[in-house]
GUKOLGU-492547 format. One record per residue (C-alpha): residue in one letter; z, y, x. Coordinates in nm, 4 decimals. Each point is the difference from the previous one (the first is absolute). Layout:
% GUKOLGU-492547
@res = a	z = Z	y = Y	x = X
...
//
This chain:
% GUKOLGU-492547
@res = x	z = 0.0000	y = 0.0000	x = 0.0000
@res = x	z = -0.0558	y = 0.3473	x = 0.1371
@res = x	z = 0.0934	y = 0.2930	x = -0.0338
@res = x	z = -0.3473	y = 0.0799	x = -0.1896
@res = x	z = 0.0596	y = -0.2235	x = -0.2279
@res = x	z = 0.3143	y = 0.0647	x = -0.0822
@res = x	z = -0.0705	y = 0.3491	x = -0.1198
@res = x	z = -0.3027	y = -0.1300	x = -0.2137
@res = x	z = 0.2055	y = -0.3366	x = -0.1403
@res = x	z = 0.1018	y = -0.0174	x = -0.3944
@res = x	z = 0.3942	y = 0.0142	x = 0.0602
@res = x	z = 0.1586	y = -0.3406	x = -0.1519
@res = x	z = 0.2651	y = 0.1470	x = -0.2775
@res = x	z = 0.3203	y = -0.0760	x = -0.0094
@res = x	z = -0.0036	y = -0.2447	x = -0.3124
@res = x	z = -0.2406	y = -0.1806	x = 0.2189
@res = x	z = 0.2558	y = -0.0686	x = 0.2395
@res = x	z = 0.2773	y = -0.0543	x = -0.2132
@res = x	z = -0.1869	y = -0.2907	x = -0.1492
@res = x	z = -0.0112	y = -0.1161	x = 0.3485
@res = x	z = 0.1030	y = -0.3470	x = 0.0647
@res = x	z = -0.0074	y = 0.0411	x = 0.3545
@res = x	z = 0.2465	y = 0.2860	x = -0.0251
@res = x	z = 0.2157	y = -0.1443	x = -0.2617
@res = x	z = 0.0663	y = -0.3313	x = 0.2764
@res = x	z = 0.1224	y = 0.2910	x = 0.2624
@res = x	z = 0.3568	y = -0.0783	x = 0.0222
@res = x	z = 0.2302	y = 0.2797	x = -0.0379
@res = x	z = 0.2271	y = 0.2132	x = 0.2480
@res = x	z = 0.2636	y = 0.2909	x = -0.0013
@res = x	z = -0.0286	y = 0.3003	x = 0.2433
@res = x	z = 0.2914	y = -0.1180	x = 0.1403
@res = x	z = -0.1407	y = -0.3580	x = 0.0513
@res = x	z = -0.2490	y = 0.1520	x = 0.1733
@res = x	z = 0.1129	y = 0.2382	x = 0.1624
@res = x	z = 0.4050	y = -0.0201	x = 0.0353
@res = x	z = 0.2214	y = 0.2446	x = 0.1019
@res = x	z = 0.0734	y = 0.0293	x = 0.3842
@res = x	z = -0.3641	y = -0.1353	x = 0.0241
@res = x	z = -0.2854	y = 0.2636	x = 0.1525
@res = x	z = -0.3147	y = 0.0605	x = -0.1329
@res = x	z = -0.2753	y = 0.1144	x = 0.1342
@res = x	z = -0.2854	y = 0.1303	x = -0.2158
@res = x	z = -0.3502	y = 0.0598	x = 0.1031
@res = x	z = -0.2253	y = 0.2123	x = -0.2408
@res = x	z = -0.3392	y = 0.1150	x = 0.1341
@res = x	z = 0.0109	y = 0.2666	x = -0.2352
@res = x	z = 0.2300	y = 0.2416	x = -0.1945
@res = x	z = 0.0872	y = -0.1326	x = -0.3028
@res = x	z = -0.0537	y = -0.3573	x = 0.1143
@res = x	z = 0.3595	y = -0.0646	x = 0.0076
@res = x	z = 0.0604	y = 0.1092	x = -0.3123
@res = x	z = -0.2888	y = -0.2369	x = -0.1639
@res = x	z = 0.1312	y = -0.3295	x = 0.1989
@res = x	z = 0.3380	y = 0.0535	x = 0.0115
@res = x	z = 0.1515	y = 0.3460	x = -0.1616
@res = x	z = 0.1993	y = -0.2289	x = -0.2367
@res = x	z = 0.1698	y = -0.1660	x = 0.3244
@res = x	z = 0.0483	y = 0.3414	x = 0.1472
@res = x	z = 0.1630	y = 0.1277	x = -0.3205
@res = x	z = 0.3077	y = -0.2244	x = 0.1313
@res = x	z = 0.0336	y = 0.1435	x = 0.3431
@res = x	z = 0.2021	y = 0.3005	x = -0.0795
@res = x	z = 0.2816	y = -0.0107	x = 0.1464
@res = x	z = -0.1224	y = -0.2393	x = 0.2610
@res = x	z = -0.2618	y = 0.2435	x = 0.2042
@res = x	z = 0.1173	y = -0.1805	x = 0.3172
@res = x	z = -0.1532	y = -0.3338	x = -0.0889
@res = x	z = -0.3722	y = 0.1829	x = -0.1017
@res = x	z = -0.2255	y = 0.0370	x = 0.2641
@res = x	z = -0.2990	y = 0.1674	x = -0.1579
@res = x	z = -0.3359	y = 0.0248	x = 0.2265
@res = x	z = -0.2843	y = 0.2198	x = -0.1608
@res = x	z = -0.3452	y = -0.1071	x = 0.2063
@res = x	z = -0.2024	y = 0.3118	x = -0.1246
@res = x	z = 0.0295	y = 0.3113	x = -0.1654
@res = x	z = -0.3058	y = -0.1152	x = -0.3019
@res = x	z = -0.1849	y = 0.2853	x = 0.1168
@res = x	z = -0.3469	y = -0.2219	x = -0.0657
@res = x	z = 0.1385	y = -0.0375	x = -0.4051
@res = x	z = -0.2689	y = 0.2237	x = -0.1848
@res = x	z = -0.3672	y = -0.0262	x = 0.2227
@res = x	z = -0.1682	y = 0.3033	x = -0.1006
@res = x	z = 0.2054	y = 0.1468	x = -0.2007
@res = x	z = -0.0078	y = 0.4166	x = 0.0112
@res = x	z = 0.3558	y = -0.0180	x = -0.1739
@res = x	z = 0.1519	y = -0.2633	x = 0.2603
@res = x	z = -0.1067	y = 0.0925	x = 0.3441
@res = x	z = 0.1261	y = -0.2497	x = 0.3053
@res = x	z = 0.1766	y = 0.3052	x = 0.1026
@res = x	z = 0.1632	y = 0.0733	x = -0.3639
@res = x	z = 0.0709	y = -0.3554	x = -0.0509
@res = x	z = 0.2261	y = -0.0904	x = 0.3721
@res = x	z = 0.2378	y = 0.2508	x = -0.1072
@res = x	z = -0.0027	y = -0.0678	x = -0.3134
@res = x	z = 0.0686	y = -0.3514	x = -0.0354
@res = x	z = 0.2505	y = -0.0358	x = 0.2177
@res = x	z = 0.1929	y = 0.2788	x = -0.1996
@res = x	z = -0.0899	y = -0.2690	x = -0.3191
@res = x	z = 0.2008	y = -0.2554	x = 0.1929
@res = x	z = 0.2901	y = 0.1908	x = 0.0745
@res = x	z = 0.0522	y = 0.0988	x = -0.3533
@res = x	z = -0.0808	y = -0.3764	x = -0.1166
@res = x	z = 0.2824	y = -0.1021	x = 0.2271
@res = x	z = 0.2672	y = 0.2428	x = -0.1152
@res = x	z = -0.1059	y = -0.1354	x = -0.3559
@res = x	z = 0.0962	y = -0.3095	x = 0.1113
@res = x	z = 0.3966	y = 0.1508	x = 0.0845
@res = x	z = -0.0608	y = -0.0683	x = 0.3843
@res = x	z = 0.1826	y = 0.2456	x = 0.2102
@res = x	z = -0.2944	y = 0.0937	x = 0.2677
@res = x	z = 0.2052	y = 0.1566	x = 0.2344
@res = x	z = 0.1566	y = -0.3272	x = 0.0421
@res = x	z = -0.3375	y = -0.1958	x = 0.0251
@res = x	z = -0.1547	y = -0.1234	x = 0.2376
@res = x	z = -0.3590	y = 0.1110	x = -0.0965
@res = x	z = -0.2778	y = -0.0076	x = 0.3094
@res = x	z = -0.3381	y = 0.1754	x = -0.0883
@res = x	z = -0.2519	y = -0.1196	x = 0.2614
@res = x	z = -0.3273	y = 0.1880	x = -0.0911
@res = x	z = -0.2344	y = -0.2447	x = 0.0749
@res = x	z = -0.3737	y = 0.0906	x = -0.2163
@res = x	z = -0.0530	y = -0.1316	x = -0.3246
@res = x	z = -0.2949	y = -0.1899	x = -0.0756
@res = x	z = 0.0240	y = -0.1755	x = 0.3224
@res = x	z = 0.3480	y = -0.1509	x = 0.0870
@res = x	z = -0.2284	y = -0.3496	x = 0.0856
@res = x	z = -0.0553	y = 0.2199	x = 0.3148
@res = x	z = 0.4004	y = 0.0583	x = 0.0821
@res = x	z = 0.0710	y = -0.3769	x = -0.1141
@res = x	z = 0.0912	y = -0.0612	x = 0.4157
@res = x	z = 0.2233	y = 0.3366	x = 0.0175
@res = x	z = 0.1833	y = -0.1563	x = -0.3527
@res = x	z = 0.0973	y = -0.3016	x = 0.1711
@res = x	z = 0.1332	y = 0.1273	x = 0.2920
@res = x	z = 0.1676	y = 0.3194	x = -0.2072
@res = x	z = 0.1452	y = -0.3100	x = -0.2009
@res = x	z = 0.0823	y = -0.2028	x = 0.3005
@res = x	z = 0.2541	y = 0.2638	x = 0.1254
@res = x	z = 0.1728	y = 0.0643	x = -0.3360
@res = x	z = 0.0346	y = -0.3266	x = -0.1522
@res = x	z = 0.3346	y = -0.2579	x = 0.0324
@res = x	z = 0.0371	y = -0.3498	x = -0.1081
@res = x	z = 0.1274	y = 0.0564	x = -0.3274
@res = x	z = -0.2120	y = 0.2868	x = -0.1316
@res = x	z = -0.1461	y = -0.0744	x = -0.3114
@res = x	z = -0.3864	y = 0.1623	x = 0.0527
@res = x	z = -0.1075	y = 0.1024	x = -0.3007
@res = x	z = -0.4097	y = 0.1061	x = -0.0216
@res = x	z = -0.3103	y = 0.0113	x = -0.1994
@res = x	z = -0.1385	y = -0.3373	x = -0.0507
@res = x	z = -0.2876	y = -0.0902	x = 0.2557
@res = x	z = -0.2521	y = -0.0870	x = -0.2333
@res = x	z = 0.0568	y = 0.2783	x = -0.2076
@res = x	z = -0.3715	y = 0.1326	x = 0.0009
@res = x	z = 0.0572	y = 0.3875	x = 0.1490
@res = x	z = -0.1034	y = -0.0209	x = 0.3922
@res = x	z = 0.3495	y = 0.2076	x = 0.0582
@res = x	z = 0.2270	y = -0.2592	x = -0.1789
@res = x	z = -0.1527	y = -0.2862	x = 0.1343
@res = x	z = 0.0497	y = 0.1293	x = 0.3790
@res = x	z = 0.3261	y = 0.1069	x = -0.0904
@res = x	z = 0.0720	y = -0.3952	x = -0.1017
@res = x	z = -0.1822	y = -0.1407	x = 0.2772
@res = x	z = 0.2006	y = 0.2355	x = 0.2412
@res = x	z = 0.3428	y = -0.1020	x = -0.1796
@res = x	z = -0.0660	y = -0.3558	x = -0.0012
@res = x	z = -0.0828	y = -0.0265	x = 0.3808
@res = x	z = 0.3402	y = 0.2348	x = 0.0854
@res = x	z = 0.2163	y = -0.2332	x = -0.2295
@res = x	z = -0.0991	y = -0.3244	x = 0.1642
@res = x	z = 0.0870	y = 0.1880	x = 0.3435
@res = x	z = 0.3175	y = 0.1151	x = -0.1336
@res = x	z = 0.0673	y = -0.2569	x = -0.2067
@res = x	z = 0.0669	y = 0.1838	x = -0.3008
@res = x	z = -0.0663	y = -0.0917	x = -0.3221
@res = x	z = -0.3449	y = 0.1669	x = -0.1893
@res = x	z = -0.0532	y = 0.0677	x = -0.3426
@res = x	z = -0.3314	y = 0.1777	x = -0.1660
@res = x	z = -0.0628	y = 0.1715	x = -0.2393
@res = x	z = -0.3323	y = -0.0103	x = -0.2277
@res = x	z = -0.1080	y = 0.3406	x = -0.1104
@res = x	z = -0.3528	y = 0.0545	x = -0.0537
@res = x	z = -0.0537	y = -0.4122	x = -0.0685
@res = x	z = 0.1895	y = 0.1132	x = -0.3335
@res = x	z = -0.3167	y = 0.2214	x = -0.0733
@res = x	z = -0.3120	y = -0.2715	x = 0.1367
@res = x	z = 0.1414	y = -0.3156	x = -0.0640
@res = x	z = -0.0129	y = -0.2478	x = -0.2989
@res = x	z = 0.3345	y = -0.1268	x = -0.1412
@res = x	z = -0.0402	y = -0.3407	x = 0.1056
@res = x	z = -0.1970	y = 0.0917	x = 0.3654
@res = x	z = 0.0673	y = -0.2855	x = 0.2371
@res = x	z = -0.0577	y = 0.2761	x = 0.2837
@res = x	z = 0.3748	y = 0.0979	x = -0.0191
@res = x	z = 0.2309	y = -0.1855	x = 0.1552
@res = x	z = 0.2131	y = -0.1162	x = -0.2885
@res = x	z = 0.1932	y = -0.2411	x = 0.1057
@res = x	z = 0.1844	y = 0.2499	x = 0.2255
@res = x	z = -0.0078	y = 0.2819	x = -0.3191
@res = x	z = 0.3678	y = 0.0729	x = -0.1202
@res = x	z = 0.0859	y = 0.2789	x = -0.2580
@res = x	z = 0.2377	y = 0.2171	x = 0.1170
@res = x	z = 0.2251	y = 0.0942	x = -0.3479
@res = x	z = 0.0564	y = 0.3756	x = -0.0602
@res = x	z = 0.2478	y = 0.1341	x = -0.2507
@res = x	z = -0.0770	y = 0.2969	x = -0.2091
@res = x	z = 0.1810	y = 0.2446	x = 0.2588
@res = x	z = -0.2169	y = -0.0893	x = 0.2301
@res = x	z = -0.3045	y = -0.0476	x = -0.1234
@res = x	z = 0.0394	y = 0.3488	x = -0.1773
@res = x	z = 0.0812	y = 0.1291	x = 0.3585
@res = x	z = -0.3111	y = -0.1772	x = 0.1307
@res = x	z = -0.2249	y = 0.1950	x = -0.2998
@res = x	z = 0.1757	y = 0.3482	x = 0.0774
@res = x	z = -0.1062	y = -0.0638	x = 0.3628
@res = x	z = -0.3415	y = -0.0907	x = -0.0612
@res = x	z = -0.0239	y = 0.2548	x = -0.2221
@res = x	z = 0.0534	y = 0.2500	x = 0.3435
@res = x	z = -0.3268	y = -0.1167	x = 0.1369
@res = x	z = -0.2093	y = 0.2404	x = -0.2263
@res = x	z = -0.3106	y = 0.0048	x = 0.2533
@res = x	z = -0.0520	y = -0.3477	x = -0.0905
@res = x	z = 0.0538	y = -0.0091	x = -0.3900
@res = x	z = -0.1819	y = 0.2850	x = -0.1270
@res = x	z = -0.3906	y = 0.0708	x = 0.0169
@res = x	z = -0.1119	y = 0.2600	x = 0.2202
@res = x	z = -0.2194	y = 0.1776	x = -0.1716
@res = x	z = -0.3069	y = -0.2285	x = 0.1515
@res = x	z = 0.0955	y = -0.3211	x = -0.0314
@res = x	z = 0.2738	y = -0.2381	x = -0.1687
@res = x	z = 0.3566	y = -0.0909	x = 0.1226
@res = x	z = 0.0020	y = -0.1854	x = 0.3047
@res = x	z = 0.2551	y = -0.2024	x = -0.1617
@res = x	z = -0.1944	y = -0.1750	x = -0.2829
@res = x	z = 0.2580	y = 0.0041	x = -0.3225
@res = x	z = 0.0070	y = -0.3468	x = -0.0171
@res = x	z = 0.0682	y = -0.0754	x = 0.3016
@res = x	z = 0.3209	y = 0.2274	x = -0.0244
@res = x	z = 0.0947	y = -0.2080	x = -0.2924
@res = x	z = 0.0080	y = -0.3506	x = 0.1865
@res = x	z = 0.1884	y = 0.1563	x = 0.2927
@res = x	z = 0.2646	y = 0.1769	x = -0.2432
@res = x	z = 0.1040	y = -0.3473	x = -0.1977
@res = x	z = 0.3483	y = -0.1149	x = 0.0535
@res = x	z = -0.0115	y = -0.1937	x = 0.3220
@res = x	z = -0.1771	y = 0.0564	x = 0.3174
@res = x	z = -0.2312	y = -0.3137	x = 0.1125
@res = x	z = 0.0322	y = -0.1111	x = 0.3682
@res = x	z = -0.1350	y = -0.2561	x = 0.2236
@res = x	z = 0.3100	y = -0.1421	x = 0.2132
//
């Protein structure tokens, strides 16, 4: 799947997926199964707002526990809107970042308490950085981390880097990876044998946090609302599959 395709692909709605059998085998886990307290994790998102859509329901449960959130942001999403005259590159890498600080605070995480690394690289082409990943991740990575990234088939060029990069520094490190689909919500069929289901657990979220998790996305206006030019970036229903009451995972 590329990234082509996925902006010309019919999104799969949500009552798709919920008649699902695939997803309705995916066993079912708390945040704090996943992820329990005194345990770090370290996030990956190749672009603002990708935290939020894989995991903003998890995050919702780290206030109060900044110290065991290690958030890395691969690139700015300058390369969002191509030739928009609304959304220039320039607009758009101070602008989105801005859209994930607010997201965060929506999520009741303390930022001056987080440890929240930016590293720039360009969007659109984080295949090319894929080396500079692993050896970024190499350094910061222990044992026990739980690495939490976008899934590596996920169909975006960016996300699928991101989860090749995470999946080489966890073997090193021997930590334990989880991905995250995001876009494979929009391109792929309910029952598509492509994903790797029998590692796909749903991550339960109550209705604090999954309200917390909507407020948040909600921050990330560049992405949701039409330009003047051309549609959301975020197709609707794709929002409404990653705003359901659990968050899926490959573990």
């Amino acid at each position: 799947m590329s990234d082509d395709l996925i902006q010309t692909s019919q999104s799969t709605s949500c009552s798709a997926w919920q008649q699902s059998a695939h997803l309705a085998r995916a066993g079912w886990l708390t945040p704090e199964q996943l992820c329990p307290p005194g345990r770090r994790l370290v996030l990956v998102a190749p672009h603002p707002d990708d935290e939020i859509l894989m995991a903003g329901g998890l995050l919702a449960g780290f206030g109060g526990r900044e110290q065991d959130l290690l958030l890395i942001s691969a690139s700015d999403g300058e390369a969002s809107h191509p030739h928009s005259r609304h959304w220039s590159e320039h607009r758009l890498r101070r602008q989105r970042p801005q859209e994930s600080r607010h997201a965060l605070q929506q999520l009741n995480l303390d930022l001056t308490q987080l440890d929240w690394r930016r590293l720039n690289l360009k969007d659109g082409a984080l295949a090319r950085d894929e080396a500079f990943l692993v050896n970024h991740l190499n350094q910061l990575l222990k044992p026990d981390d739980l690495l939490l990234c976008t899934w590596r088939g996920d169909g975006h060029a960016d996300h699928e880097a991101v989860g090749r990069a995470c999946a080489q520094a966890a073997q090193a490190r021997k930590a334990q990876l989880v991905e995250a689909p995001v876009w494979a919500w929009h391109w792929a069929a309910p029952e598509d044998n492509r994903l790797p289901w029998p590692r796909a657990h749903r991550v339960q979220l109550d209705e604090t946090r999954l309200a917390r998790k909507r407020a948040a996305l909600a921050a990330h206006a560049s992405q949701l609302e039409p330009d003047g030019e051309h549609p959301p970036v975020l197709p609707a229903r794709l929002v409404e599959c990653l705003l359901q009451p659990f968050e899926l995972v490959f573990v």
